[in-house]
C-alpha positions as CSV (number, residue, x, y, z in Angstrom):
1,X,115.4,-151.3,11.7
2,X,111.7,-152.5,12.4
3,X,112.0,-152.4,15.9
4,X,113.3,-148.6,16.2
5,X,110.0,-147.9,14.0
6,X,107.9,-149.6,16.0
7,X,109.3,-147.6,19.3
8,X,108.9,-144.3,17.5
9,X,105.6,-145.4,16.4
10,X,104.9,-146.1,20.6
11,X,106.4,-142.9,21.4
12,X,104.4,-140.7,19.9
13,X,100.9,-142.4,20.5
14,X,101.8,-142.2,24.4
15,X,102.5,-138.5,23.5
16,X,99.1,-138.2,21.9
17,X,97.2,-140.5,24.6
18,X,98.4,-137.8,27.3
19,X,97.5,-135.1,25.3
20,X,100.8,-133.5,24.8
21,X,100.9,-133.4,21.3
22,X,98.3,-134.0,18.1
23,X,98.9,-136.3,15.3
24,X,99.6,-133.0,13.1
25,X,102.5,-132.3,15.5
26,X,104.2,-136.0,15.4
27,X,103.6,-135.8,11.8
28,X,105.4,-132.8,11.4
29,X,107.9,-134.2,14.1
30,X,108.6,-136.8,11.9
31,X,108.9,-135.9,8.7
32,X,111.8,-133.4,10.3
33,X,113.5,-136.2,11.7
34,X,113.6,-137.9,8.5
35,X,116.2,-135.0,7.6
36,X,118.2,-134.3,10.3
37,X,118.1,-137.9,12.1
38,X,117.7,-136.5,15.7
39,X,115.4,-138.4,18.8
40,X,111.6,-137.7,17.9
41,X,111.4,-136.3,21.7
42,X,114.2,-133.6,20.4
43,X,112.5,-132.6,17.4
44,X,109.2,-131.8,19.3
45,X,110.8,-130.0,22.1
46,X,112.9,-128.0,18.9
47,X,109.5,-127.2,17.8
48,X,107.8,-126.0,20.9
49,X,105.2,-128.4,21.3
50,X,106.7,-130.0,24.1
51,X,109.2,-129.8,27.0
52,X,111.9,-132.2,27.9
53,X,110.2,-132.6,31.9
54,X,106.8,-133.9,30.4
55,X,108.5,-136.5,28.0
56,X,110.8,-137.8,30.6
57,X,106.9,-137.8,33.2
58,X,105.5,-140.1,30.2
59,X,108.6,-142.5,29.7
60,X,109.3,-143.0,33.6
61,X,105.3,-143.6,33.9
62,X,105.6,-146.7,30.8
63,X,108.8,-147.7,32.5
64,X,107.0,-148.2,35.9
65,X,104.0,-150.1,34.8
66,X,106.0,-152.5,32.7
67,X,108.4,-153.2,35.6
68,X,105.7,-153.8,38.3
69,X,103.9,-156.0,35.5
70,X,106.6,-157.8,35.3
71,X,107.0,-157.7,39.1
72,X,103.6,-159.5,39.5
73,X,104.2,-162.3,37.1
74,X,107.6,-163.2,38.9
75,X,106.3,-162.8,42.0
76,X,103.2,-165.6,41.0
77,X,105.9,-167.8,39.6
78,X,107.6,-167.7,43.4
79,X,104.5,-168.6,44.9
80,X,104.7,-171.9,43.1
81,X,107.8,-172.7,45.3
82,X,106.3,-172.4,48.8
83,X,105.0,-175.2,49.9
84,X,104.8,-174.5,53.6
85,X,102.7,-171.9,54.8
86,X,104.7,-169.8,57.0
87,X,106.8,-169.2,54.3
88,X,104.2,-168.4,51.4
89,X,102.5,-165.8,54.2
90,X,106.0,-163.8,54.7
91,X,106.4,-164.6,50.7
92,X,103.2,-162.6,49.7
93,X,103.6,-159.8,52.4
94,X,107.0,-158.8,51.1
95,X,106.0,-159.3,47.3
96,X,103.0,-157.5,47.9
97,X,105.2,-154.7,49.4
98,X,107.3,-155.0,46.5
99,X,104.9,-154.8,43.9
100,X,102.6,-152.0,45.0
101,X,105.9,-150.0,46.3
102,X,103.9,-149.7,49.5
103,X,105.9,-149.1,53.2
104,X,104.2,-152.7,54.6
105,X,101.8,-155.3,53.7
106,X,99.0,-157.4,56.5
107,X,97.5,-160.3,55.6
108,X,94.1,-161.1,57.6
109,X,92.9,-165.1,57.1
110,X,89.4,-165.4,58.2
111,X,89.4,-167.8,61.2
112,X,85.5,-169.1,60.8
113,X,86.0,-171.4,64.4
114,X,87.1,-168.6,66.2
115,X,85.3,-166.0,64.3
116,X,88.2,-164.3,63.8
117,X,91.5,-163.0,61.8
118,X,94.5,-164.1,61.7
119,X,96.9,-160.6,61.2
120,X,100.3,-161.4,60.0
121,X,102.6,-158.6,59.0
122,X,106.1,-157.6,58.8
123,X,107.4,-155.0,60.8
124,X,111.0,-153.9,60.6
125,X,111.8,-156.9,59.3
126,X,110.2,-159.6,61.3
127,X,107.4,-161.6,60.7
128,X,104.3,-161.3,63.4
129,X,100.9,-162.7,64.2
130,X,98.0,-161.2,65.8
131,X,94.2,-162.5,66.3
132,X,91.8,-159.6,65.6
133,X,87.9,-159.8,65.8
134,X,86.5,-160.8,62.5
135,X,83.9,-157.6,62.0
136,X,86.6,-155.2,62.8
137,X,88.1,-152.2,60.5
138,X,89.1,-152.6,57.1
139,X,89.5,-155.5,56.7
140,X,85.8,-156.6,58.1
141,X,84.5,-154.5,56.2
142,X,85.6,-155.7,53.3
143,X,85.9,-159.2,54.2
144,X,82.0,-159.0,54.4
145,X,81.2,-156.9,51.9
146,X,83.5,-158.4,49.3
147,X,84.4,-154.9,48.2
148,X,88.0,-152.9,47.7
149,X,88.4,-149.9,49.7
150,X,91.1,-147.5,48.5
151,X,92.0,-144.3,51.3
152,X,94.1,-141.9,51.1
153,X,94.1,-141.5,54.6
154,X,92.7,-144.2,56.5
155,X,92.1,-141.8,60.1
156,X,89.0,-140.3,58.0
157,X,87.4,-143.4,57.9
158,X,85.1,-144.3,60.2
159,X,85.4,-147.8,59.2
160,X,89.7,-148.2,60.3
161,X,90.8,-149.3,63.5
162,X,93.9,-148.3,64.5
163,X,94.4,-151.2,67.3
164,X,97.2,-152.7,64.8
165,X,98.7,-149.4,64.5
166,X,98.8,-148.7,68.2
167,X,100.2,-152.5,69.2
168,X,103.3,-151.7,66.3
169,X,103.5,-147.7,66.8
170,X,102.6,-147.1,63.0
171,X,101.0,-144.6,61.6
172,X,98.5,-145.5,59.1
173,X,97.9,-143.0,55.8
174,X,97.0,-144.4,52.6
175,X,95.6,-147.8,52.2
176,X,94.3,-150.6,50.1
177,X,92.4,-153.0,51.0
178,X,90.8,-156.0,48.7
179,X,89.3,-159.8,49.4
180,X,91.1,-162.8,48.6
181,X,88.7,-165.0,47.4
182,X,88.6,-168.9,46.3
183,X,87.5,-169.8,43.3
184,X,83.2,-169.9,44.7
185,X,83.8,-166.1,45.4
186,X,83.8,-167.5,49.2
187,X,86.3,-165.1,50.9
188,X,89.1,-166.6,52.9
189,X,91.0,-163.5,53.6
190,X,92.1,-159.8,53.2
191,X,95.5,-158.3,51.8
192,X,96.0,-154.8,52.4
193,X,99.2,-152.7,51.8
194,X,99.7,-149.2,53.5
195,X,101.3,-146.0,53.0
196,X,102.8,-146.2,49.2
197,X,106.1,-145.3,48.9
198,X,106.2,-141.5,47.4
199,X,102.7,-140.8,49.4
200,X,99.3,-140.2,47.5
201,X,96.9,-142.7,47.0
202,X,96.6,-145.8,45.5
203,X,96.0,-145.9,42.1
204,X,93.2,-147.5,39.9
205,X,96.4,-149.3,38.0
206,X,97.2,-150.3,41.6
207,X,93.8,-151.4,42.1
208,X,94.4,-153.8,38.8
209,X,97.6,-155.5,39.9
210,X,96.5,-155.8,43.4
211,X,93.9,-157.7,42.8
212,X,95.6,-160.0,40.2
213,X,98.0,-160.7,43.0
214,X,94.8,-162.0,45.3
215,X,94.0,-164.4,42.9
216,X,97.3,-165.9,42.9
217,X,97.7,-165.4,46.4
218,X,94.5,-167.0,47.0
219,X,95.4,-170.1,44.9
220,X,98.6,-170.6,46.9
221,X,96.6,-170.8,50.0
222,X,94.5,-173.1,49.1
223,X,96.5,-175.1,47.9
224,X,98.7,-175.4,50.7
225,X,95.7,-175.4,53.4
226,X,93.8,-178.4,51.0
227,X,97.3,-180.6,49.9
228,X,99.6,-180.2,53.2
229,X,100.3,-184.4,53.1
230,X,101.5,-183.8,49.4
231,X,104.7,-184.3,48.2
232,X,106.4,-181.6,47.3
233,X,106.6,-182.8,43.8
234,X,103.3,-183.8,43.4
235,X,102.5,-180.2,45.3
236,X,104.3,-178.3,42.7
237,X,102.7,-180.3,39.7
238,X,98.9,-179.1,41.5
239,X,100.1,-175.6,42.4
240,X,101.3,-175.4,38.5
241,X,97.7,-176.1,37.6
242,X,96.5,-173.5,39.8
243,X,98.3,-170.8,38.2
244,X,97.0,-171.6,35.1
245,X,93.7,-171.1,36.5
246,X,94.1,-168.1,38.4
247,X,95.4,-166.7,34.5
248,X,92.3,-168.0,33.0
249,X,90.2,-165.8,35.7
250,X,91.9,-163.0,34.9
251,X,89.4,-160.3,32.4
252,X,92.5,-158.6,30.4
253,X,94.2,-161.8,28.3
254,X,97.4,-162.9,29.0
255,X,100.1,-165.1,27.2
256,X,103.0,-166.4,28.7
257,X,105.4,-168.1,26.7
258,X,108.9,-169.3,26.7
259,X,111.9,-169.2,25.1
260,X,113.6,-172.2,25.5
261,X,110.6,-175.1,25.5
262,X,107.1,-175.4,24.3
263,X,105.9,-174.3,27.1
264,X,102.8,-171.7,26.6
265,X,99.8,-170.2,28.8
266,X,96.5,-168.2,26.6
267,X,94.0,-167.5,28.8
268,X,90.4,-167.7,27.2
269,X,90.2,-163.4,27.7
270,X,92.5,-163.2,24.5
271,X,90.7,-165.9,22.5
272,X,87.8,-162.9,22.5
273,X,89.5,-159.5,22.8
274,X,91.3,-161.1,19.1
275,X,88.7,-162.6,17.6
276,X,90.6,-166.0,17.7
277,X,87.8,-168.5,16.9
278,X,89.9,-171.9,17.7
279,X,87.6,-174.3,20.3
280,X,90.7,-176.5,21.3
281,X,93.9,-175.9,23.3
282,X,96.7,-173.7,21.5
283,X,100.2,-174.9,21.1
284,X,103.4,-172.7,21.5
285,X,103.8,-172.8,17.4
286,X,100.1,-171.9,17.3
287,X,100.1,-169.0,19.4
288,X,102.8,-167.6,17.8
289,X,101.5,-168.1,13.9
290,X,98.5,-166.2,15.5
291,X,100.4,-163.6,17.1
292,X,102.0,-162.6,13.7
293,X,98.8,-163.1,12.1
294,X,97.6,-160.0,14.3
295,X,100.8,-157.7,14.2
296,X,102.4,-158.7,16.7
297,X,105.5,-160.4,15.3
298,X,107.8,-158.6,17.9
299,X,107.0,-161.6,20.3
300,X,108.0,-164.1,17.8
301,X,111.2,-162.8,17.1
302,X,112.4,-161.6,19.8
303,X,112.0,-165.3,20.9
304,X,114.4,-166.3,18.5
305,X,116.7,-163.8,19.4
306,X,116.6,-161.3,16.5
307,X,115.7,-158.6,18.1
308,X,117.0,-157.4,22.0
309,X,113.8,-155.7,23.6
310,X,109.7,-156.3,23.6
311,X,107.5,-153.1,22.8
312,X,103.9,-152.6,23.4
313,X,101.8,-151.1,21.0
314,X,98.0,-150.5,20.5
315,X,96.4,-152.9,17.9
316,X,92.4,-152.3,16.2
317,X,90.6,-155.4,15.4
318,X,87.4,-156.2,13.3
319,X,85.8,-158.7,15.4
320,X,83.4,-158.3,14.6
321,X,82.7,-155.0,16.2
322,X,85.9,-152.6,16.0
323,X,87.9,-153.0,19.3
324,X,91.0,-151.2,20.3
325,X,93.5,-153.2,22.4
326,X,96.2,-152.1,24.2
327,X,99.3,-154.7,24.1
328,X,101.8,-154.7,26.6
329,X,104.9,-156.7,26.3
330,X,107.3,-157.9,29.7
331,X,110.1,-159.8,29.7
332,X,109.9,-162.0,32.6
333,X,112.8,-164.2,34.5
334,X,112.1,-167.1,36.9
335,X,112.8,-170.5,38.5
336,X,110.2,-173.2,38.2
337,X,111.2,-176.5,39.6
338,X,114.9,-175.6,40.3
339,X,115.3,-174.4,36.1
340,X,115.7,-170.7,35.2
341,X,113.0,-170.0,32.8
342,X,113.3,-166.8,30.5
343,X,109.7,-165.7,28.9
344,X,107.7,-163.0,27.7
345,X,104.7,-161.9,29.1
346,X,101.8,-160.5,27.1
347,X,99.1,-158.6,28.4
348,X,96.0,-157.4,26.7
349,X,93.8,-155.2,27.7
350,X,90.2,-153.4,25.7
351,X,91.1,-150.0,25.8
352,X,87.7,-149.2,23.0
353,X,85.9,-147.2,25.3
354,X,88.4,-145.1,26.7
355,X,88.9,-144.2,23.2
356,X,85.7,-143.5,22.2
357,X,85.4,-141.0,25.7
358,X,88.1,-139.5,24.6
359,X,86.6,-138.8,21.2
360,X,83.5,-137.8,22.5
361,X,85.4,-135.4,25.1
362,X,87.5,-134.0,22.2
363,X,84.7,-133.4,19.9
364,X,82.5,-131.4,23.1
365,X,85.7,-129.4,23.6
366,X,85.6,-128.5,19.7
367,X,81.7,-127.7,19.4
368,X,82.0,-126.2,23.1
369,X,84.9,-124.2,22.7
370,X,83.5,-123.1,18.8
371,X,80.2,-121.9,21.0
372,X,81.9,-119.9,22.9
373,X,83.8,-118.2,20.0
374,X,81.0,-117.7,18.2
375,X,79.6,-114.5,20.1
376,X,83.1,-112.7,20.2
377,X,83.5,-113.7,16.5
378,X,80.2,-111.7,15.2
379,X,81.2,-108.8,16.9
């Protein structure tokens, strides 16, 4: 079937992206499987130019970024439910625990008044609040400089104070820290998660989907702290718009789109990264006639049901310089206005350069390593 192709295809270009194997080895790989019918991973480990450990290390990685993509988008969707804001504060904190698989999550709202924070966290399970002065730590730091700060242990910075940790009896290791900004760049806050699950540091994927979640995070608030005499209907239909433009914000391109209406979200990013040149809003059918148009079917009919699971895959495009995107697929599951909504969640990201770095690594390891040959060669 198409859809096994199209996974073996995936397979063995994440094999190749994490240099485990060539394209002379998948080749190979594959033409033996032709015969004998066995998993591609099998036939490589039969032939010695893998081990079963490091393609189980590149599965579990895919499986983990498509499930805390997937995390993100659902946990967006839920912010579009809270309408008061004690109950979107504790909402982002234990998403944003979720998501990053990190041990807690603060949340510092810039007080201008006061000139200070407002700390909310939760600690064992309860919710707390603390005022801290605004230039302090972290968090100052990077509410004034507008900058992420990533630490792998925060006790070697000169910048962290540990009065939070001291009033909780925490201890502090890794952190993230970024600025939640409006939509002016003003900043009204900080998020910051500590201590990911597993220890190490924070990850420039992390990095990524941290910040996405601050722009929907930051939306949220302002809605709620600009519409509190709303009703909650006419709040919803406002936060709704919101989300749509925290996606357009976003610099990889996204399309959400749903199974069961005509509901569909494409963010201007993707009108670029695919050279679609169409100056007017896109309609579900639309999107997906252009989807197929640029091999990416899958989405289409997995909508209609004929196939059971999304893949990602990397597609090339002329447009008119040759770009490289990497295309990730989620299925994503949530409640908007009390209905369950089932979609797919497409994410696309310009991988071109990291390709071309990789080419140019591959071909100085080639001249380099041909160099260094040479003078044991003419001996």
């Amino acid at each position: 079937m198409m859809i096994k192709e199209e996974k073996k295809q995936m397979f063995g270009q994440l094999l190749m992206e994490k240099k485990m194997v060539n394209e002379r080895q998948i080749e190979e790989a594959l033409e033996i499987q032709k015969e004998n019918g066995k998993a591609l991973g099998d036939v490589l480990i039969d032939l010695g130019h893998t081990t079963s450990d490091l393609i189980m290390s590149v599965l579990n990685v895919t499986r983990k970024t498509e499930q805390k993509l997937a995390r993100l988008f659902n946990a967006s969707i839920g912010m579009l439910r809270c309408i008061e804001q004690a109950t979107l504060i504790n909402f982002l904190m234990t998403e944003a625990e979720r998501v990053l698989e990190s041990d807690m999550c603060n949340l510092f709202l810039v007080d201008e008044e006061a000139n200070e924070f407002k700390c909310f966290y939760v600690h064992n399970g309860e919710t707390g609040e603390v005022r801290l002065p605004l230039g302090n730590g972290l968090a100052g730091y990077v509410a004034k400089a507008s900058e992420t700060i990533n630490l792998e242990d925060a006790y070697q910075s000169p910048l962290f104070d540990p009065q939070l940790d001291n009033m909780l009896k925490y201890k502090t290791e890794s952190v993230l820290c970024i600025p939640v900004k409006q939509r002016d760049n003003k900043v009204i806050g900080v998020l910051q998660v500590v201590n990911k699950k597993g220890k190490g540091q924070f990850t420039p994927h992390d990095e990524w989907l941290f910040k996405s979640f601050a722009i929907f995070a930051s939306n949220a608030i302002s809605m709620i702290n600009n519409n509190r005499d709303l009703a909650q209907k006419a709040r919803f239909t406002e936060n709704l718009k919101m989300f749509n433009l925290a996606v357009e914000n976003l610099s990889e391109g996204v399309i959400i789109i749903t199974q069961d209406d005509n509901s569909v979200v494409v963010n201007p990013a993707v009108k670029w990264l695919l050279g679609w040149k169409i100056n007017r809003d896109i309609d579900k059918q639309d999107t997906i006639a252009l989807l197929n148009s640029s091999g990416l079917s899958n989405v289409s009919r997995w909508l209609k049901g004929e196939v059971d699971t999304l893949t990602s895959k990397e597609i090339t495009f002329q447009a008119p310089e040759t770009r490289v995107i990497r295309v990730d697929c989620i299925e994503i599951n949530g409640k908007i206005n009390h209905k369950r909504k089932k979609g797919c969640l497409v994410v696309f990201k310009d991988i071109t350069r990291d390709k071309e770095f990789e080419q140019v690594k591959s071909e100085f390891i080639t001249v380099a390593s041909h160099e260094l040959l040479s003078p044991i060669t003419s001996m």
